[in-house]
DODREN-436249 format. One record per residue (C-alpha): x, y, z; residue number from 1. Coordinates in nm, 2 decimals. Layout:
N
<atom <X; Y; Z>; NUM>
...
This chain:
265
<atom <-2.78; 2.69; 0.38>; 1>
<atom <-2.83; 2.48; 0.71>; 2>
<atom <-2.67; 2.17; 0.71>; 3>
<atom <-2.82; 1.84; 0.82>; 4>
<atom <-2.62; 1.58; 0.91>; 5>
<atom <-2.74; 1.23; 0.80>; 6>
<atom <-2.91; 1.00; 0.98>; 7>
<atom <-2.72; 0.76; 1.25>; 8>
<atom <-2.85; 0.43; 1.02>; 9>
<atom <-2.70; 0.60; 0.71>; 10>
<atom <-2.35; 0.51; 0.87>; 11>
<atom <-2.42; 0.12; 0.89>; 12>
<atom <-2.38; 0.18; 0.47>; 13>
<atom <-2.03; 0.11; 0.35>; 14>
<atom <-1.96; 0.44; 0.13>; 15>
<atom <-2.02; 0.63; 0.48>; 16>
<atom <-1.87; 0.42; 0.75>; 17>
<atom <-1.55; 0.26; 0.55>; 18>
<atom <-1.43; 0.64; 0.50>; 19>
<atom <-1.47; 0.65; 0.88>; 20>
<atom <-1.23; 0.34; 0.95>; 21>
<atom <-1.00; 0.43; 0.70>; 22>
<atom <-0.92; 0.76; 0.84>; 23>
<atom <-0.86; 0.57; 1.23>; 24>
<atom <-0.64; 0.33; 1.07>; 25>
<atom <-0.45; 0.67; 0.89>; 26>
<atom <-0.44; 0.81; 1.27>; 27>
<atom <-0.25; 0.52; 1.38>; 28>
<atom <-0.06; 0.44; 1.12>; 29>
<atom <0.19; 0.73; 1.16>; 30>
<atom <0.27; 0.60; 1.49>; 31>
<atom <0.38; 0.25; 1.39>; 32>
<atom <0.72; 0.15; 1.19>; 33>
<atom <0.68; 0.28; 0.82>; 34>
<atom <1.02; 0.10; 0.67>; 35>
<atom <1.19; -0.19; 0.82>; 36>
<atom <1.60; -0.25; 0.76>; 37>
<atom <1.78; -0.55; 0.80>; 38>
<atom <2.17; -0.52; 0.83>; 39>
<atom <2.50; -0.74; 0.86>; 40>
<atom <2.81; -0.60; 0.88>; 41>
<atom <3.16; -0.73; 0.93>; 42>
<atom <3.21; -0.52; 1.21>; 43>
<atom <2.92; -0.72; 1.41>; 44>
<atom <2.98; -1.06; 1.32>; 45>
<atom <2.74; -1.20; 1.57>; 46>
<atom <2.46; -0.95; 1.52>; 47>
<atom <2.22; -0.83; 1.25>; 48>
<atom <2.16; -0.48; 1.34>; 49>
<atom <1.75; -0.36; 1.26>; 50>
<atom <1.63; -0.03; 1.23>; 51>
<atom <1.30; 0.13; 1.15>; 52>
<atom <1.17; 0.45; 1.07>; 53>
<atom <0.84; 0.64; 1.09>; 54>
<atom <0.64; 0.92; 0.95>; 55>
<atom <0.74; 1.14; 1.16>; 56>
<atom <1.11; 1.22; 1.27>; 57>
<atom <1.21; 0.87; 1.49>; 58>
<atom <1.46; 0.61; 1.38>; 59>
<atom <1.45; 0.32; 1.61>; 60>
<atom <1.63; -0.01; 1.71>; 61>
<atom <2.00; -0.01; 1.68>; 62>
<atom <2.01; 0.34; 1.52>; 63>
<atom <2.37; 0.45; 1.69>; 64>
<atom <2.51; 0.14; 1.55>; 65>
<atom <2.39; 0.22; 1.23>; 66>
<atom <2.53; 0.59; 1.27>; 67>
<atom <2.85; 0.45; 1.35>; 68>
<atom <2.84; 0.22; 1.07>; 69>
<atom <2.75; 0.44; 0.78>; 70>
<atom <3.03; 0.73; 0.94>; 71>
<atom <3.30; 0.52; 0.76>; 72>
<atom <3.12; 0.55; 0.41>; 73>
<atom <3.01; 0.92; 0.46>; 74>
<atom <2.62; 0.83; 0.48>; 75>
<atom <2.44; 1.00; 0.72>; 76>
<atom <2.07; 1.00; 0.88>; 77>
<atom <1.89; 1.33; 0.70>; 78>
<atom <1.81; 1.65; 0.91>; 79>
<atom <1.41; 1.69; 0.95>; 80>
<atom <1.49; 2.09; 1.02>; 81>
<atom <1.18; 2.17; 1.14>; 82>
<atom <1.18; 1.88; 1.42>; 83>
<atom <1.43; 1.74; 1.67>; 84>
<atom <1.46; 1.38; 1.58>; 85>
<atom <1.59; 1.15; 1.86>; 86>
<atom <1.94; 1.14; 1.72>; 87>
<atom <2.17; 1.43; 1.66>; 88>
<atom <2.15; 1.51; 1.28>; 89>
<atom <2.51; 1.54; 1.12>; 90>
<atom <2.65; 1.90; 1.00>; 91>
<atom <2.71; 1.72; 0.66>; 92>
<atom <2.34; 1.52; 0.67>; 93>
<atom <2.09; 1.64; 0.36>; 94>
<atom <1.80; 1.86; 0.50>; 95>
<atom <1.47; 1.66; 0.43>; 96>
<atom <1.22; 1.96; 0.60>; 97>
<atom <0.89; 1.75; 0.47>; 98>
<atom <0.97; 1.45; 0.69>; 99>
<atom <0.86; 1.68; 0.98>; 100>
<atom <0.51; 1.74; 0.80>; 101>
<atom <0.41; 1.37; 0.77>; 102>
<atom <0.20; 1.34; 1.09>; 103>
<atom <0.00; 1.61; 0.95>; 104>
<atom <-0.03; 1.49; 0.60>; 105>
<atom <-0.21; 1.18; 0.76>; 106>
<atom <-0.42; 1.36; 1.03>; 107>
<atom <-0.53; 1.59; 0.70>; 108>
<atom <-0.62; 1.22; 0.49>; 109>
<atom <-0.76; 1.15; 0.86>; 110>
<atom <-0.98; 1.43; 0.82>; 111>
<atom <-1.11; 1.44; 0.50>; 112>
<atom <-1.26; 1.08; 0.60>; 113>
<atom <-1.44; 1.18; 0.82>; 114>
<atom <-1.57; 1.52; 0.62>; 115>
<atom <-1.68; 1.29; 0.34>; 116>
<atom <-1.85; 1.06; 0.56>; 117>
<atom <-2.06; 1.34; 0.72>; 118>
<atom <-2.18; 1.43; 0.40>; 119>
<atom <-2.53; 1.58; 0.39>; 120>
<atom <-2.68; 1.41; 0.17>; 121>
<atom <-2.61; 1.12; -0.16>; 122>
<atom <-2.45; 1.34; -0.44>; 123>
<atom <-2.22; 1.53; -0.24>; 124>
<atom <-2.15; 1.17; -0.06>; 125>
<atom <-2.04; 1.05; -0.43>; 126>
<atom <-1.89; 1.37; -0.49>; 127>
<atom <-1.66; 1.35; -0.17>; 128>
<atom <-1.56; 0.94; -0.24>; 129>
<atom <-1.42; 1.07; -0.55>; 130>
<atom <-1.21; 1.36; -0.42>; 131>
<atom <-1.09; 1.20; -0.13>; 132>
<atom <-0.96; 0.84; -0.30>; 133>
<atom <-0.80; 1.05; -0.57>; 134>
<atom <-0.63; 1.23; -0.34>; 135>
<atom <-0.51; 1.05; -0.09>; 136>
<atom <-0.38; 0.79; -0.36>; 137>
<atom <-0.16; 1.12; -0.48>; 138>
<atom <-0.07; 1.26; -0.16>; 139>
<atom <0.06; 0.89; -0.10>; 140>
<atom <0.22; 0.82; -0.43>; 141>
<atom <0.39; 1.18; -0.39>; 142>
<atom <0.54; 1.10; -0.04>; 143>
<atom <0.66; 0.78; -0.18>; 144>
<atom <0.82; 0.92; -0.49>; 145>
<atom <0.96; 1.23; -0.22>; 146>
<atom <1.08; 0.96; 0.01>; 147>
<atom <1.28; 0.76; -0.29>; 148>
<atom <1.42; 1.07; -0.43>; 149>
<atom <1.59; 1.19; -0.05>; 150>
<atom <1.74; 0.83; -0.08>; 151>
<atom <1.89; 0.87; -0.37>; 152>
<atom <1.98; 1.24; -0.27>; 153>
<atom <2.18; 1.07; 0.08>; 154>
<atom <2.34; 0.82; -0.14>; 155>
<atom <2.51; 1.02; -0.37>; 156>
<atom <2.64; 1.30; -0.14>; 157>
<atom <2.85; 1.11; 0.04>; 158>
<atom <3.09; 1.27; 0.23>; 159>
<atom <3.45; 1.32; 0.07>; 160>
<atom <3.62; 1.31; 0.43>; 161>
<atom <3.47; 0.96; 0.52>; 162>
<atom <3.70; 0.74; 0.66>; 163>
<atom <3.64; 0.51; 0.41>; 164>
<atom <3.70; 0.61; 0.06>; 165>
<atom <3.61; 0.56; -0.29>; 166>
<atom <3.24; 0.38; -0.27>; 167>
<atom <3.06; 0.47; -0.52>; 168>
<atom <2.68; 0.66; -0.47>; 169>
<atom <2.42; 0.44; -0.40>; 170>
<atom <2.04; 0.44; -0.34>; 171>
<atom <1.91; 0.23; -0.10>; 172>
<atom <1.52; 0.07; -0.22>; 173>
<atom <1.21; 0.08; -0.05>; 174>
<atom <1.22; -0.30; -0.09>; 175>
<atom <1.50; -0.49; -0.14>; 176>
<atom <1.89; -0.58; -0.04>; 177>
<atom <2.15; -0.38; -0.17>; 178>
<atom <2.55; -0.39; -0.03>; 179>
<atom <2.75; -0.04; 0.02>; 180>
<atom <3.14; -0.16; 0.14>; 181>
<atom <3.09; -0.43; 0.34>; 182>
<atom <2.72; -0.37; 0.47>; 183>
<atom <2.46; -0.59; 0.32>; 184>
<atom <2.09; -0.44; 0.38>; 185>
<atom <1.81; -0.56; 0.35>; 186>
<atom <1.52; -0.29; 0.31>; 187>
<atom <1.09; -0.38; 0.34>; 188>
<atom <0.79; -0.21; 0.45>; 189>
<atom <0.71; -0.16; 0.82>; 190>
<atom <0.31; -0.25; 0.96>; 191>
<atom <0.29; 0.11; 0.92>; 192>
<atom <0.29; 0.09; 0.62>; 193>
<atom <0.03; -0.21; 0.54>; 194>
<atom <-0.20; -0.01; 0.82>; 195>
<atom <-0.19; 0.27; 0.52>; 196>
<atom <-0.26; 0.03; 0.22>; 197>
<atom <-0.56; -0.11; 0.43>; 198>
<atom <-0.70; 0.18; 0.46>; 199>
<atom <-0.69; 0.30; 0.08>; 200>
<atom <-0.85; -0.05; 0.01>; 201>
<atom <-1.15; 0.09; 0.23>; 202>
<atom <-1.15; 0.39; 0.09>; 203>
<atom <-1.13; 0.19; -0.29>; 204>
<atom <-1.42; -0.01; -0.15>; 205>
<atom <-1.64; 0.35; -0.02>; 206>
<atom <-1.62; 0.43; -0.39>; 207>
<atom <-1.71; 0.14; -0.53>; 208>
<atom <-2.01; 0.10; -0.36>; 209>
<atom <-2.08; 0.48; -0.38>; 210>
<atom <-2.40; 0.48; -0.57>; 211>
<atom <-2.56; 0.20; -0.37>; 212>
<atom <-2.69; 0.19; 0.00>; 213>
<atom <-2.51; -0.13; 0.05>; 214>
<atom <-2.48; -0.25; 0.48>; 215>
<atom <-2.28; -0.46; 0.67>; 216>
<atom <-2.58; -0.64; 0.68>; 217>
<atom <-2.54; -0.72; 0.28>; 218>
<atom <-2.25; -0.81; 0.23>; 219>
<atom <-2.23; -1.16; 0.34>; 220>
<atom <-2.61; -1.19; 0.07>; 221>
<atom <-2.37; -0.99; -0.19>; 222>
<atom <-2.06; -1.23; -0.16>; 223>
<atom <-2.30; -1.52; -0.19>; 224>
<atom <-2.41; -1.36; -0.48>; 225>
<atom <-2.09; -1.32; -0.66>; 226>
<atom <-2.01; -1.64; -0.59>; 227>
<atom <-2.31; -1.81; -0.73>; 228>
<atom <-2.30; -1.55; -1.05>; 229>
<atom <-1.92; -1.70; -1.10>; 230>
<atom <-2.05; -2.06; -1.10>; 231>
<atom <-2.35; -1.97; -1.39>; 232>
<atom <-2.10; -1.76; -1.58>; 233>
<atom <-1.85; -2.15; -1.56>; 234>
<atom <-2.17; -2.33; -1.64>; 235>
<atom <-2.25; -2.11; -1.96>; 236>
<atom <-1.90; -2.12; -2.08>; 237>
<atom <-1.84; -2.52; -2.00>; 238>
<atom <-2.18; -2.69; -2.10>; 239>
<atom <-2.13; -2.68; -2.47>; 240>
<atom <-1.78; -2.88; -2.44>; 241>
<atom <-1.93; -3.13; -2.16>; 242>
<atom <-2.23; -3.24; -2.45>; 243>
<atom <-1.97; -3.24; -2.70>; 244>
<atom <-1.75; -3.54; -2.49>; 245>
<atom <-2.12; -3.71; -2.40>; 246>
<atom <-2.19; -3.68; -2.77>; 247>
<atom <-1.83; -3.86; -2.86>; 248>
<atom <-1.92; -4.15; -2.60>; 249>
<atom <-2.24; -4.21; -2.74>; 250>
<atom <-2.20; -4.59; -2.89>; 251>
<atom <-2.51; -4.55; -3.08>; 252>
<atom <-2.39; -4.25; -3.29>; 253>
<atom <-2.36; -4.29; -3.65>; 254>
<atom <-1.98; -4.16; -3.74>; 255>
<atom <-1.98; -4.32; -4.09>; 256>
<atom <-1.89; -3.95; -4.32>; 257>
<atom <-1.96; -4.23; -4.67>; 258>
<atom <-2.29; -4.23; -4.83>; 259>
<atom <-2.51; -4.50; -4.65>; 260>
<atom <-2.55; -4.84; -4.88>; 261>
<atom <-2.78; -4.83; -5.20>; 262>
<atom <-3.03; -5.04; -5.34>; 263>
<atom <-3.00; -5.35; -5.55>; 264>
<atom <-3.01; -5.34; -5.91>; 265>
């Protein structure tokens, strides 16, 4: 069977060209801080230490401050295995091999964009939208669920011959402050991350619109639409109460509920 791709004005429509911005914005996002952490320590009474992390094996800001810090409690940046990071992993660190395969899970989301938006022809278009927002959202939600469990794996296999002993096993959040010792942290997504949840809004959009030849052109005609269907939908709902309160102010309204006055004898 020959393939034909579609038409150039086929990608002015939203369920073709959206995939194609989504899976730029997954190209770049890998390059840009994933998780942002905030840190004060006694040690550096005049400084809050910041690190942040990627997708791919790179720790930056004041990572060998960090290392130093976390030394004393036994906590130690994980070994990618399959990719030299720019710090030197410790003997005791946990092995997380699938941080070295994140760059490649996103160039793979990357690419199925831009597979579904060269679709042939409508069904397989809708087809594609379906596939590829089902599983992206997985591969995502399993990387975040992967990336949760390593921190509580680091957290709890502490080493024994820290310097600094007895602290119980922790797991730092994805979002949040928690306090190992006397380190307070102070954990949130990086841009990186946003970059990614922009782009599965896209992709959430592709779908919606998946059975329709919406453009760019449209949308400003559909959101004027919506907004004018939400006013009638208000007026439908509201009208009956509004000639109710005219109806109460009406002076010339007979309230009287007793019979009205008989005749004479």
């Amino acid at each position: 069977m020959n393939y034909e791709p579609p038409d150039l004005g086929e990608f002015t429509q939203l369920r073709r060209a959206l995939p194609l911005v989504a899976a730029a914005l997954l190209l770049v996002a890998p390059i840009l801080p994933m998780w942002h952490i905030v840190v004060d320590a006694v040690q550096y009474p005049d400084t809050t230490l910041r690190l942040h992390l990627h997708a791919y094996p790179y720790i930056g800001g004041d990572y060998e401050e960090m290392a130093a810090l976390n030394h004393y409690i036994g906590f130690y940046y994980p070994d990618p295995v399959f990719w030299q990071p720019n710090y030197e992993p410790h003997p005791n660190a946990i092995d997380v091999p699938e941080w070295s395969l994140g760059p490649f899970a996103f160039a793979a989301l990357a690419a199925a964009g831009l597979f579904v938006a060269l679709a042939p022809d409508g069904d397989r278009l809708r087809r594609g939208l379906t596939y590829q927002l089902a599983g992206s959202v997985t591969v995502l939600t399993v990387m975040l669920v992967d990336i949760q469990y390593r921190l509580y794996q680091a957290g709890h296999t502490l080493d024994p011959g820290a310097p600094v002993m007895g602290v119980d096993g922790f797991t730092p959040p994805l979002w949040g402050t928690y306090e190992v010792a006397n380190i307070t942290s102070h954990s949130r997504l990086g841009i990186g991350a946003y970059v990614t949840g922009a782009a599965i809004g896209l992709l959430v959009v592709a779908f919606y619109y998946r059975d329709a030849t919406v453009t760019f052109g449209d949308v400003p005609d559909r959101i004027a639409a919506r907004i004018e269907g939400g006013r009638d939908w208000l007026d439908e709902r509201t009208v009956g109460d509004d000639e109710w309160a005219e109806g109460d102010d009406d002076p010339d309204r007979d309230d009287r509920s007793g019979p009205g006055p008989s005749g004479g004898d």
